[in-house]
C-alpha positions as CSV (number, residue, x, y, z in Angstrom):
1,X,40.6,-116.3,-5.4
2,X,43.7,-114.0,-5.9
3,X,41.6,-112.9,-9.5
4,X,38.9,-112.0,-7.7
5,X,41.1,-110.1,-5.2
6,X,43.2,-107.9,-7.8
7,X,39.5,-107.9,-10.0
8,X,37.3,-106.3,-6.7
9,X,40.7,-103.7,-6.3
10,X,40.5,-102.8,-10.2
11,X,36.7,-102.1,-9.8
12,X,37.0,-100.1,-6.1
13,X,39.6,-98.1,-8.1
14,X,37.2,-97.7,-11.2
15,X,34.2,-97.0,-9.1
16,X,35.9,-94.4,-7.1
17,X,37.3,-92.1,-9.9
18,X,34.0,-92.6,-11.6
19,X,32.5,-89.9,-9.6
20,X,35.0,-87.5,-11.1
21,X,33.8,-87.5,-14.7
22,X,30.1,-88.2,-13.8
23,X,29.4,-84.8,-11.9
24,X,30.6,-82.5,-14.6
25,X,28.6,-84.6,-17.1
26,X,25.7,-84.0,-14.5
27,X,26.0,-80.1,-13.9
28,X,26.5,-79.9,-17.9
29,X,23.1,-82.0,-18.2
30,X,21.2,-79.8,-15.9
31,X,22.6,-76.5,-17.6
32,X,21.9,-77.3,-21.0
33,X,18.2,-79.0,-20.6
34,X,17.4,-77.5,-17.2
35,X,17.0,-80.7,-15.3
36,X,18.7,-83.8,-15.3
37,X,18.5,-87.1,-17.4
38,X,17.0,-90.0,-15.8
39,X,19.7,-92.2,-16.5
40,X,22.1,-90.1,-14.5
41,X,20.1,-90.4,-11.5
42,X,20.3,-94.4,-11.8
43,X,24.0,-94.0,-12.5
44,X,24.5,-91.8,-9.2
45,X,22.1,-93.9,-6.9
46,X,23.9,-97.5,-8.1
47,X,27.8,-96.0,-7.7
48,X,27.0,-94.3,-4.8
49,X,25.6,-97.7,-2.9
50,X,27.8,-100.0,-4.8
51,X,31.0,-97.8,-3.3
52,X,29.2,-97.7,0.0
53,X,28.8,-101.7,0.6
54,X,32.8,-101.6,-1.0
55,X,34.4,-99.3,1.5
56,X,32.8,-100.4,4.5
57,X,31.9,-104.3,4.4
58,X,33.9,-105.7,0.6
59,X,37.5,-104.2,1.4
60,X,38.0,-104.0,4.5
61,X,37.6,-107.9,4.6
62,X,39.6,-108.5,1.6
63,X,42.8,-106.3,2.9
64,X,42.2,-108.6,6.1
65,X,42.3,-112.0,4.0
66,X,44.8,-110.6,2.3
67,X,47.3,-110.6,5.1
68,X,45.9,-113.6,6.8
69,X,47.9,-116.6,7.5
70,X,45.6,-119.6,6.9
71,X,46.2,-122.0,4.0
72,X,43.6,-121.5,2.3
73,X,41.4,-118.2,1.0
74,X,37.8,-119.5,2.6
75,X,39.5,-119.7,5.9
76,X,41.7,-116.7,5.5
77,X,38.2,-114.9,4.6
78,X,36.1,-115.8,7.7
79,X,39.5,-115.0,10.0
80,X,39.0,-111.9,8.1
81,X,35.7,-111.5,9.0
82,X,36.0,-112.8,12.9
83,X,39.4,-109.4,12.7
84,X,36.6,-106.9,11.5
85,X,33.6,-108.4,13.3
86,X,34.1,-105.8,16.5
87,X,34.2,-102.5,13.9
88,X,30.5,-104.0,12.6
89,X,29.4,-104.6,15.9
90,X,30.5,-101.3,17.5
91,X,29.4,-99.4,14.2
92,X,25.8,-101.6,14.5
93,X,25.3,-100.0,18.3
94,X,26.3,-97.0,17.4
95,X,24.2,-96.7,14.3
96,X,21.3,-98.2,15.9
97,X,21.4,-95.7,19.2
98,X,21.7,-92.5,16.8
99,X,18.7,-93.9,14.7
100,X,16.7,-94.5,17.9
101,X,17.5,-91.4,19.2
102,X,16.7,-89.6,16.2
103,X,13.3,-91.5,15.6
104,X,12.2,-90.7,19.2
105,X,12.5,-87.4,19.2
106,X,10.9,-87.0,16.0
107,X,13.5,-85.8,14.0
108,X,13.6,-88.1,11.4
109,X,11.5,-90.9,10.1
110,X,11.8,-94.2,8.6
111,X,11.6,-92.7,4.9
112,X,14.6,-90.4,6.3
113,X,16.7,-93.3,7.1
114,X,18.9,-93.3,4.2
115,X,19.7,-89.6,4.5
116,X,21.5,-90.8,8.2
117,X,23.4,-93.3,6.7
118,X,24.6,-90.7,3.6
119,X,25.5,-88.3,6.3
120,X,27.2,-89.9,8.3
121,X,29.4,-91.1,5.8
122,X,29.7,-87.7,4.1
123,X,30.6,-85.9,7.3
124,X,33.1,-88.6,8.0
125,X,34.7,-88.0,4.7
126,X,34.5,-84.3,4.7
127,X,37.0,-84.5,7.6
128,X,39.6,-86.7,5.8
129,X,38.7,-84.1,2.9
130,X,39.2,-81.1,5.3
131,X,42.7,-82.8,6.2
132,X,43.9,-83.8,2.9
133,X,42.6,-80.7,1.0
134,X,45.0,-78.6,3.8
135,X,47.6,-80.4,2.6
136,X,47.4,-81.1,-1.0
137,X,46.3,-77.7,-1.6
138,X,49.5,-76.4,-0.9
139,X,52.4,-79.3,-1.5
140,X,50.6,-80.0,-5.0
141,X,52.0,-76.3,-6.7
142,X,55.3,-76.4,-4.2
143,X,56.3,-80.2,-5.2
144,X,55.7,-78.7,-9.2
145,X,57.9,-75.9,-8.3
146,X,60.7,-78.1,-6.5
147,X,61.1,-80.7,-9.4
148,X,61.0,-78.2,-12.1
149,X,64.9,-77.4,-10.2
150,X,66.7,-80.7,-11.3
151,X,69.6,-79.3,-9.4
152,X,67.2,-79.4,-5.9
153,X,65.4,-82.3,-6.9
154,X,68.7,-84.1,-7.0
155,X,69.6,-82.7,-3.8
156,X,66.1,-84.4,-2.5
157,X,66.6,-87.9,-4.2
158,X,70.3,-88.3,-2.3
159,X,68.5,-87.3,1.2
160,X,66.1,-89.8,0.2
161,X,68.3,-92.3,-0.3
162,X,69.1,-92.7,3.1
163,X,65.8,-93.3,4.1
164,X,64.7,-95.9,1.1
165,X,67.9,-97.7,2.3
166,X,67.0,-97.9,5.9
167,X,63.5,-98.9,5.2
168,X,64.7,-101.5,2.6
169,X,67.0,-103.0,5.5
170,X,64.2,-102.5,8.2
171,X,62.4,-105.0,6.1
172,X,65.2,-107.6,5.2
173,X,66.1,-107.8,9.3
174,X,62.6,-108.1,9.7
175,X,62.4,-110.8,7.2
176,X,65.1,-112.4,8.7
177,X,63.7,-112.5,12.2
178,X,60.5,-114.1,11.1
179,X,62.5,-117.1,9.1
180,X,64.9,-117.5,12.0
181,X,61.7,-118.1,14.3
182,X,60.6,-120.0,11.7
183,X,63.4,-122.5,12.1
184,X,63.2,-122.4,16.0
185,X,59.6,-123.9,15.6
186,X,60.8,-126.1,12.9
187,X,63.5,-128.1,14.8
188,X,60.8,-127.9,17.7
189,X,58.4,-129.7,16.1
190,X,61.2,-132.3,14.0
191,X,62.6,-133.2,17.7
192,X,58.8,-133.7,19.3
193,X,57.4,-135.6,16.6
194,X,57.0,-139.2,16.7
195,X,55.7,-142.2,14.9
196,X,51.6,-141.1,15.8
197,X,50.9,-137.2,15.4
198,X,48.1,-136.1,17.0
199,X,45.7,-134.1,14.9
200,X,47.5,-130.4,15.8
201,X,50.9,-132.2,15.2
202,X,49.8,-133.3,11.8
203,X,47.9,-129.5,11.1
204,X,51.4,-127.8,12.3
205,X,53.0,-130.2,9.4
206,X,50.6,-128.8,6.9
207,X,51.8,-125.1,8.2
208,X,55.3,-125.9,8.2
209,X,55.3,-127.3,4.8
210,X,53.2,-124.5,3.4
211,X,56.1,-121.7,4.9
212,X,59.0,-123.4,4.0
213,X,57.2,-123.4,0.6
214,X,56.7,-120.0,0.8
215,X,60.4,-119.0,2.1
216,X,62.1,-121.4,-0.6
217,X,60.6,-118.3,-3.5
218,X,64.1,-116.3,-1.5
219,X,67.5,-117.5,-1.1
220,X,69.4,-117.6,2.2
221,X,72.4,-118.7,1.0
222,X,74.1,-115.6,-0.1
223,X,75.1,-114.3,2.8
224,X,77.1,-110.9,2.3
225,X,78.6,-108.4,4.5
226,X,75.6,-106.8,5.4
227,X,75.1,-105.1,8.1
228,X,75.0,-106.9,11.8
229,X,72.9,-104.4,13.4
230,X,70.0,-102.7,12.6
231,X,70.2,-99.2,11.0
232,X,69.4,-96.0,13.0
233,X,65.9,-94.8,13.1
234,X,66.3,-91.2,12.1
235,X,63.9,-90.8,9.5
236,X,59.8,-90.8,8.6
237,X,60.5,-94.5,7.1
238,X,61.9,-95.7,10.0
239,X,60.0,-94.8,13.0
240,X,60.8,-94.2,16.3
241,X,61.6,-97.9,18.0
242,X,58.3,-98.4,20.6
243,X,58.3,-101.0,23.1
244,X,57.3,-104.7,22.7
245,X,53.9,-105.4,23.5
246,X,53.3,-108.2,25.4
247,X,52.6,-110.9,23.0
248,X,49.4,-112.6,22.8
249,X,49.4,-116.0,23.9
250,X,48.8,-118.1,20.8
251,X,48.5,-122.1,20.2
252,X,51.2,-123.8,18.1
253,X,49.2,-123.9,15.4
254,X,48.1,-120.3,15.5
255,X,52.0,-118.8,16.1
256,X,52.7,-120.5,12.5
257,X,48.9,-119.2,10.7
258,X,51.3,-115.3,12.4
259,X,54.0,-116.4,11.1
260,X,53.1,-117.6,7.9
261,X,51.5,-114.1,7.4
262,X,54.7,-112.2,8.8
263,X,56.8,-113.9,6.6
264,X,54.6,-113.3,3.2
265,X,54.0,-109.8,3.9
266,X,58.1,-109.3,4.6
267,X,58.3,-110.6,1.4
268,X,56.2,-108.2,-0.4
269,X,57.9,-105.4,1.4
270,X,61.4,-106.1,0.6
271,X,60.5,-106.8,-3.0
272,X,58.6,-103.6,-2.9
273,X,61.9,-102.1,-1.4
274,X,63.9,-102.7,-3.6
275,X,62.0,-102.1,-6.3
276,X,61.9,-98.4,-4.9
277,X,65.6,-98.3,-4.6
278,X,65.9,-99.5,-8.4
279,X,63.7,-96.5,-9.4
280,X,65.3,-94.3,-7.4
281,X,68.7,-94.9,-8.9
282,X,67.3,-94.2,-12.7
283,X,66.0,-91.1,-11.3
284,X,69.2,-90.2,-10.0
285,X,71.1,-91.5,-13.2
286,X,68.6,-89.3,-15.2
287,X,68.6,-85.8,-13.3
288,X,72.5,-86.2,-13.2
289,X,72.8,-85.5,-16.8
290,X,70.4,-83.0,-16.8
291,X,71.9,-81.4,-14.5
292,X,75.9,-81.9,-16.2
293,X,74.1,-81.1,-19.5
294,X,75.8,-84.7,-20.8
295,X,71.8,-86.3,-21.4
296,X,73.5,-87.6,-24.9
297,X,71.3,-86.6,-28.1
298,X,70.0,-89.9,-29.6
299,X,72.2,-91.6,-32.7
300,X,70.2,-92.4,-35.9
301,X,70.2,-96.3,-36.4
302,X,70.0,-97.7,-39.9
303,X,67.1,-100.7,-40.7
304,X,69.8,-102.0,-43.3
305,X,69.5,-102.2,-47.1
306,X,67.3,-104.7,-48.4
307,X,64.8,-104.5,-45.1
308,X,61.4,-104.4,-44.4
309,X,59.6,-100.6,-45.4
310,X,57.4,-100.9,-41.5
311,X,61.2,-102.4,-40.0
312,X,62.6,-99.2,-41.4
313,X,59.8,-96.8,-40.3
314,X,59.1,-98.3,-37.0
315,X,63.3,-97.3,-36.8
316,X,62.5,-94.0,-38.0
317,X,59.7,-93.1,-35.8
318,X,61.4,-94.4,-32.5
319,X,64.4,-92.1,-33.2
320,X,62.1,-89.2,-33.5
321,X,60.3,-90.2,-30.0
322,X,63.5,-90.2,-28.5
323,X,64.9,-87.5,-29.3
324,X,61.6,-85.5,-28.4
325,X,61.8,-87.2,-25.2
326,X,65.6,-85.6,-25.1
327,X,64.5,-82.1,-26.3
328,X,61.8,-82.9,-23.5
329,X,64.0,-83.5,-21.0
330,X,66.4,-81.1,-21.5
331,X,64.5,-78.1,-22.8
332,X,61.2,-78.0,-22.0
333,X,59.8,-79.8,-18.9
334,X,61.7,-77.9,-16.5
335,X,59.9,-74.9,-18.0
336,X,56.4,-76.5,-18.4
337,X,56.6,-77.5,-14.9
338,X,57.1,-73.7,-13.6
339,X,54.0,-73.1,-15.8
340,X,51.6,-75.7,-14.6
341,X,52.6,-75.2,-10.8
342,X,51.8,-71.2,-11.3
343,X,48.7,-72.4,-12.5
344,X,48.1,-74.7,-9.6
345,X,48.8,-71.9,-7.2
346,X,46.0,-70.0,-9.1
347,X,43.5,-72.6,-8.9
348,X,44.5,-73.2,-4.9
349,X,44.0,-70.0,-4.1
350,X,40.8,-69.8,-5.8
351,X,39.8,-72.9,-4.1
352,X,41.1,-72.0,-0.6
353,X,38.8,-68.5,-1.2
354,X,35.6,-70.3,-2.8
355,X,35.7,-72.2,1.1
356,X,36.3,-69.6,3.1
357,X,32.9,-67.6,1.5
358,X,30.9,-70.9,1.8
359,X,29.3,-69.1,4.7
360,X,28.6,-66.0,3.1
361,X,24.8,-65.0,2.0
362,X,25.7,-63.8,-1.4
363,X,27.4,-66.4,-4.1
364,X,31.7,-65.5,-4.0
365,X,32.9,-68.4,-5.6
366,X,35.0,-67.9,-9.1
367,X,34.0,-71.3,-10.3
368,X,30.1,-70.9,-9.6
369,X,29.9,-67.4,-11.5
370,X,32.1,-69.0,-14.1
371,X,29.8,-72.1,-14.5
372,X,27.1,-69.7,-15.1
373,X,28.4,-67.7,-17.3
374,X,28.7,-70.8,-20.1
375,X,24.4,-71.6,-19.2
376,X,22.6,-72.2,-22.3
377,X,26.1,-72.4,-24.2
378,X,28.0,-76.0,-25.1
379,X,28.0,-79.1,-22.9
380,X,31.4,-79.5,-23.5
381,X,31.9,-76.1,-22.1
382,X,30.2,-76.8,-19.5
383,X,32.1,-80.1,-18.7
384,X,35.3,-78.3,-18.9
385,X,34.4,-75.8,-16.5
386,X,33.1,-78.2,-13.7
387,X,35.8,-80.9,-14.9
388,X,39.1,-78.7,-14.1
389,X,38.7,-77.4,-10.4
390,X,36.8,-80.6,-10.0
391,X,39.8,-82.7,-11.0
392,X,42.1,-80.1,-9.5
393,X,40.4,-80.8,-5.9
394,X,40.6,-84.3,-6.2
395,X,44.1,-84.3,-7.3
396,X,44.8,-82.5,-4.6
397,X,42.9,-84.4,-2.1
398,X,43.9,-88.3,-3.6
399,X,47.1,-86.8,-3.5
400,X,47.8,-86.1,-0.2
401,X,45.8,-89.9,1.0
402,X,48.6,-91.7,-1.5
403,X,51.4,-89.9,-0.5
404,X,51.0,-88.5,3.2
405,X,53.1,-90.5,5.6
406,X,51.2,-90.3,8.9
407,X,51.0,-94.0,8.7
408,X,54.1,-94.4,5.9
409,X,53.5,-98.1,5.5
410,X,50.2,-97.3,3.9
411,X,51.3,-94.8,1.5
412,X,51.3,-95.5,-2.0
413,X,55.3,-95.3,-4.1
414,X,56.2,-95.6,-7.5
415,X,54.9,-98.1,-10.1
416,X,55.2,-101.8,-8.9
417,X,56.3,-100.6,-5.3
418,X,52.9,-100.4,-3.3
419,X,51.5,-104.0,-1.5
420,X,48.5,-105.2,-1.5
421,X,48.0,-104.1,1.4
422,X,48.0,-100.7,0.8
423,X,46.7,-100.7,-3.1
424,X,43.5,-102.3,-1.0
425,X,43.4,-99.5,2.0
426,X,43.9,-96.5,-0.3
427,X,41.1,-98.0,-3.0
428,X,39.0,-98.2,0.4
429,X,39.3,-94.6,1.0
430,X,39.2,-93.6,-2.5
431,X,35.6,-94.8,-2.5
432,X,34.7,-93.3,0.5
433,X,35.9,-90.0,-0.4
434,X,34.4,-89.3,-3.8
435,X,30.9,-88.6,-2.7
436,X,32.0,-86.5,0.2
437,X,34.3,-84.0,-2.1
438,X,32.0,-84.2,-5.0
439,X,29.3,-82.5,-2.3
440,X,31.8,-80.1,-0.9
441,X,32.2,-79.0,-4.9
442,X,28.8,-78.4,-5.3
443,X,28.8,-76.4,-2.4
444,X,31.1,-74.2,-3.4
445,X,29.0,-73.7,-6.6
446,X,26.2,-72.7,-4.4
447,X,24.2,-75.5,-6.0
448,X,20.9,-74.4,-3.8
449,X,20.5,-71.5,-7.0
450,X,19.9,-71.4,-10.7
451,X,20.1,-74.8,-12.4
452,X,22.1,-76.8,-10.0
453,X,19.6,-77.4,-7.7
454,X,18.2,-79.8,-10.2
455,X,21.5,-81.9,-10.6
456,X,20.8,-85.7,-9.8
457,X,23.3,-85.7,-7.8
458,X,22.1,-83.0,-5.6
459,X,18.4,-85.2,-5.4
460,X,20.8,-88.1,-4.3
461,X,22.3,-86.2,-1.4
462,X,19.4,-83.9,-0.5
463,X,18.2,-86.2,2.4
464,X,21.1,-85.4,4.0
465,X,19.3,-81.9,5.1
466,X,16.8,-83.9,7.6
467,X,19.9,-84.9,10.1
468,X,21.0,-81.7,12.4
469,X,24.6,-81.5,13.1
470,X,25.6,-84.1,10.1
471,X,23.8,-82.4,7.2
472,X,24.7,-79.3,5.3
473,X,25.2,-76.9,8.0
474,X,28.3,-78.5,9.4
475,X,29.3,-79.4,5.4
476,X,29.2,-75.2,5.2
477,X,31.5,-74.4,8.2
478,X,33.8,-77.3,8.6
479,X,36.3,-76.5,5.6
480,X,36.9,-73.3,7.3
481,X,38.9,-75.8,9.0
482,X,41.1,-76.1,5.8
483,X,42.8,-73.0,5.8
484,X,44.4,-73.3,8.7
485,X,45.7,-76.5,7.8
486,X,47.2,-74.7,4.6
487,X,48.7,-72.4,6.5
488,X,50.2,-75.0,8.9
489,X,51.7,-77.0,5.4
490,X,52.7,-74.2,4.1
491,X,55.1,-73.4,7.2
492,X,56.1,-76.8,6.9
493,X,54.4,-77.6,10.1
494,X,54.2,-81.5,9.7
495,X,57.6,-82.1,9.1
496,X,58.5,-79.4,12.2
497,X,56.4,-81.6,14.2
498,X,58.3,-85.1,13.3
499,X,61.8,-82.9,14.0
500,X,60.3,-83.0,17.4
501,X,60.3,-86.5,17.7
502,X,63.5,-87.2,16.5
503,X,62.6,-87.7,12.7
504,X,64.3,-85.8,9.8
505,X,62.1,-84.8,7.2
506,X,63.2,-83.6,3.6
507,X,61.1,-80.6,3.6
508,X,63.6,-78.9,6.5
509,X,66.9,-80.4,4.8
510,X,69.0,-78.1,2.4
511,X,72.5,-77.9,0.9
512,X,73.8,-75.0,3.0
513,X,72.6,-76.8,6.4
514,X,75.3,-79.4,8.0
515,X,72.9,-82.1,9.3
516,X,71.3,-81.8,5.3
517,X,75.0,-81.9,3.9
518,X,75.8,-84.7,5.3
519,X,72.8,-87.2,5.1
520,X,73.2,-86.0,1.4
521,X,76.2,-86.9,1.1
522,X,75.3,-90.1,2.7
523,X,73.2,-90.6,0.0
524,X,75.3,-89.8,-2.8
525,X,77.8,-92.6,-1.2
526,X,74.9,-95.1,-0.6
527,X,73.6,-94.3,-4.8
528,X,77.6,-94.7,-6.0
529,X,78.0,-98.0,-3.7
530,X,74.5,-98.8,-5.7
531,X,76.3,-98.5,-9.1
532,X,79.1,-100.6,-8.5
533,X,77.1,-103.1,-7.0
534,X,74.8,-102.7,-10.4
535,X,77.8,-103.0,-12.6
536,X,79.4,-105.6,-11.0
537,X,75.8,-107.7,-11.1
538,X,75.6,-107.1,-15.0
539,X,79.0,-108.5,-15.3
540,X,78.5,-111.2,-13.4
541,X,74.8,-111.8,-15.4
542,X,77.1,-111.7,-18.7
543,X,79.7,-114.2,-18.0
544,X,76.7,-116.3,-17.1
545,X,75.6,-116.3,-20.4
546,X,75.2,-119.9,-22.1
547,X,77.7,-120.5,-24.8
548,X,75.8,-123.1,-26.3
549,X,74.5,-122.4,-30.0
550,X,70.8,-121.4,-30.3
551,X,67.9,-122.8,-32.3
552,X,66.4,-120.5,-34.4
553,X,62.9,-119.1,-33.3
554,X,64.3,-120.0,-29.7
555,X,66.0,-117.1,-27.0
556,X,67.5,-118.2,-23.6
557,X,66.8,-115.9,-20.5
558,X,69.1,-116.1,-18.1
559,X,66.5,-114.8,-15.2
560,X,68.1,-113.3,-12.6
561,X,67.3,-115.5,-8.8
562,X,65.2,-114.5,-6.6
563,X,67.7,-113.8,-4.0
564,X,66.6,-110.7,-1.6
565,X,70.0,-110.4,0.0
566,X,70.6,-109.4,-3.8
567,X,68.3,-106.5,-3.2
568,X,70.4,-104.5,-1.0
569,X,73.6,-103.4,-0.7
570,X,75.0,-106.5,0.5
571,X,77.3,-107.7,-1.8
572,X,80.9,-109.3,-0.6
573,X,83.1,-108.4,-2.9
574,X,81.7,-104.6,-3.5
C-alpha cells in the first residue's frame, strides 16, 4: 500500500506540471493551423478531470491515511474517509443548494452543469493564485538578488540556524513526550493485565506491540546533555505556544491508534530535521570559502600506469567537472544570478502590468502582442513565447505554495527534508492550481481575439461563461487584487506582521541591527558547536572501523545507528 501511496504522489505531481507544457503546445497548435488538434482536446478534458477527482476526493484521503494510526492501510483508509466525510458532506449541500438555485432561476441548465463545477474550482484557485502570485512575484527576483551576495546569504544561513535548531528540538521534546506517554499506558496495561484479556485488552496488546515496534527504529539510550527545557519560541518555526485544548475523550484503544500516529509522524519530523540542519551546515561550509576566497582549486589525480583507458578518462573528465563547478562557484554564479534576477524583475513587471489592463477594452499585454507577432511563423517559436512567462508565472506561484510559511509545517525544504505529509498537501494544491493559472494566462493574452479563441483549452473552460459571479468577469477583476499584495511583499509586510506577534523573521534581520547581530551570532556558535560535534562523530565512526581482513569482492559498512538524540546537538562530551 505504501507503493501505491508514493506512486498516486509521483502521478499528482506529473499531472499537475503537465498543464505547464501542454498550453504552449496548445496556443502554438492553434497559431500555426488555425484551430486546434483533436487530440489536444482529449488530452485537456482527461488531465483536467483526472486532477479534479485527485485534489479533491484521491489526496485528501491519502494525506489522511497517511497519518492515521491503525495497523493496518484498509483501516487507516476508511478512518481517513470517516476524518474527510464532513468536508464531502458540507461541500455536497453546498454544491447541491448553488445548483438548485441556479437551475430555478433559469440560469443554467443541466447541460451547463459541468461549467459550475469548473468555476467553482477555478475561482477557488484564482484566489490562492491572487495570493501566491502577490508574493512570488516579488520574493522570486529579491531572493535571486540576495543569494547572488554570498556575504548576505551567509549572514541569512547563521540567523537561520537558530530557527532550524529550535524546530529540530521542538520535534525531539515532542518525540519524547509521545514515548514517555507511551510508557505510562504501557506499565498501565502490564499491571491490569491478567491471565484472560478481554477482547480490547488483547486489541491494546496488538497496539502496544506495534509502537514499541515502531519506537525500537530510535534509540533512547544515549542520553546527552541536551537541553531540560524547551527552547524559546521566537521565531516563524516555532510558533507562538497556544493553549491546550481540552482533549477529546478517547477509549484505550483509540489513545494508542493517536499515539501510534503522534509517535510516527515525530519521527518523520525529527529525521526531516535534521536532515535540514545537515544541509544547512554544507551550505554554510560552502559559502564560507567563497566568501574567504579559500574554495581550493581541484588537484589532478592520476589513474596509474598500466590502467584501464575509460578508468583513466572517467579520471579525466571528473577533474574537468570539478573544477568547472569551482570556476562556477567562484566566478560566475554570483554574476549569472544578478543576471537572471534582472530578468525576473522584467518579466514581473510585465506580468504585474499585463493584470492590471485585464480590464481595459483594447489588448495591453506585452506577451499577447508578442504571441502574435510570431502567427504563421515556427511552432517552436511559438512554444517559446507562451512557454517563458507561462513558466515564469507558475514558478512564481508554486513557489510561493512550497515555500510560504503561513502554515510552516506544510512548507516544502530541501531535498529529503519534506514529510509525507506535506509532499501529499502541496501535490494536492499543485493540481488544483494548474487549471486556474493556466486560465488567468490566457486571459492576459486576451484569448477572446485572433487565433486563441480556438485553443482547446479555451473550449474546455468556456462553460465557465454561463455561471454569473464565478465565470470570467470576476476571473478579469480579481487579480487587480495582486498588486496590492506585491506592494505589501515588497515592504516586507508579512514578516512586519509576525514582528507583531512576537516572531522574528529573516527578511527584517541585518548585520548592523543588535537583535540581527546577535541571533547571528547565535547561529554562528550553534553551526561551530555543529562542527565539533561532526568531527568528533567521524572520529568516533573511524575507530569503529573493523580490523578484521576483507574478502575480496566484499566491503563492510559500518552504518551509522539510528539514534535521533544523535541528530541534535546533544552530544556529552562536546
Amino acid at each position: 500500500m505504501c507503493a501505491l501511496v508514493y506512486l498516486a504522489q509521483l502521478f499528482a505531481w506529473y499531472m499537475g506540471l503537465s498543464g505547464t507544457l501542454l498550453l504552449p503546445a496548445d496556443i502554438a497548435d492553434a497559431q500555426v493551423h488555425g484551430d486546434s488538434s483533436a487530440w489536444l482536446g482529449y488530452a485537456w478534458y482527461t488531465v483536467y478531470w483526472s486532477t479534479f477527482v485527485l485534489a479533491w476526493l484521491v489526496m485528501p484521503i491519502m494525506n489522511a491515511a497517511w497519518a492515521a494510526g491503525e495497523l493496518t492501510w484498509r483501516k487507516r483508509i476508511k478512518a481517513a474517509i470517516r476524518a474527510n466525510v464532513l468536508t464531502y458532506i458540507a461541500m455536497a449541500v453546498g454544491g447541491i443548494a448553488a445548483v438548485g438555485y441556479l437551475l430555478v432561476r433559469g440560469i443554467a441548465t443541466k447541460d451547463t452543469l459541468s461549467g459550475f463545477l469548473m468555476a467553482w474550482g477555478n475561482t477557488y484557485g484564482l484566489m490562492l493564485i491572487v495570493l501566491l502570485m502577490g508574493h512570488g512575484l516579488v520574493e522570486v527576483p529579491r531572493q535571486l538578488w540576495i543569494t547572488s551576495f554570498p556575504e548576505r546569504q551567509l549572514q541569512l544561513l547563521y540567523f537561520r540556524a537558530t530557527q532550524i535548531d529550535t524546530s529540530l528540538y521542538d520535534a525531539i521534546y515532542d518525540l519524547e513526550d509521545a514515548e514517555k506517554e507511551f510508557e505510562k499506558i504501557q506499565r498501565a496495561h502490564r499491571s491490569g493485565g491478567g491471565d484472560a484479556m478481554t477482547r480490547e485488552q488483547a486489541k491494546m496488546s496488538l497496539y502496544i506491540e506495534a509502537i514499541q515496534a515502531t519506537r525500537d527504529k530510535f534509540d533512547l539510550s544515549a542520553a546527552g546533555n541536551g537541553r531540560t527545557a524547551r527552547p524559546a519560541a521566537n521565531n516563524i518555526d516555532s510558533p507562538l505556544p497556544a493553549k491546550k485544548a481540552k482533549k477529546k475523550q478517547l477509549t484505550p484503544v483509540g489513545e494508542l491508534v493517536s499515539l501510534h500516529s503522534r509517535l510516527r509522524n515525530g519521527q518523520e519530523k525529527v529525521v526531516a530535521g535534521r536532515q535540514r540542519w545537515e544541509d544547512l551546515m554544507n551550505q554554510v561550509a560552502l559559502l564560507e570559502l567563497i566568501v574567504s576566497k579559500q574554495l581550493p582549486r581541484p588537484q589532478s589525480v592520476t589513474a596509474g600506469r598500466g590502467s584501464n583507458p575509460l578508468k583513466r578518462f572517467a579520471t579525466f573528465v571528473q577533474l574537468k567537472s570539478a573544477r568547472a563547478l569551482w570556476f562556477w562557484r567562484l566566478h560566475l554564479e554570483h554574476r549569472v544570478l544578478r543576471l537572471t534576477a534582472v530578468l525576473c524583475f522584467v518579466l514581473s513587471a510585465m506580468v504585474i502590468w499585463s493584470e492590471v489592463a485585464l480590464a481595459a477594452p483594447v489588448d495591453l499585454s506585452p506577451f499577447g502582442k508578442i504571441i502574435q507577432s510570431f502567427e504563421g511563423k515556427s511552432p517552436l517559436l511559438i512554444q517559446a513565447a507562451a512557454l517563458i512567462p507561462f513558466l515564469y508565472m507558475s514558478l512564481c506561484c508554486y513557489r510561493s505554495l512550497f515555500k510560504l510559511r503561513l502554515l510552516s509545517s506544510l512548507a516544502l525544504n530541501g531535498p529529503h527534508q519534506s514529510l509525507p505529509g506535506q509532499l501529499m498537501f502541496n501535490a494536492q494544491y499543485l493540481v488544483r492550481l494548474q487549471f486556474p493559472l493556466g486560465y488567468n494566462f490566457l486571459t492576459l493574452l486576451h484569448y477572446e481575439k485572433g487565433m486563441l479563441q480556438h485553443i482547446a483549452f479555451n473550449k474546455l473552460m468556456s462553460n465557465m461563461s454561463v455561471v454569473p459571479l464565478l465565470g470570467t468577469d470576476f476571473n478579469i477583476y480579481a487579480p487587480l487584487i495582486m498588486v496590492v499584495l506585491c506592494l505589501f511583499t515588497a515592504c516586507h509586510g508579512y514578516a512586519r506582521l509576525l514582528r507583531m506577534v512576537g516572531i522574528e523573521h529573516e527578511d527584517l534581520q541585518c548585520a548592523t541591527d543588535k537583535e540581527g547581530q546577535e541571533r547571528m551570532d547565535e547561529g554562528k556558535s550553534l553551526i561551530e558547536r555543529g562542527k565539533r560535534q561532526a568531527a568528533l562523530r567521524e572520529s568516533r565512526r573511524q575507530a569503529a572501523q573493523p580490523t578484521a581482513p576483507q574478502v575480496p569482492g566484499f566491503s563492510t559498512s559500518n552504518k551509522p545507528a539510528n539514534n535521533y538524540r544523535s541528530y541534535g546537538r546533544v552530544v556529552d562530551d562536546v
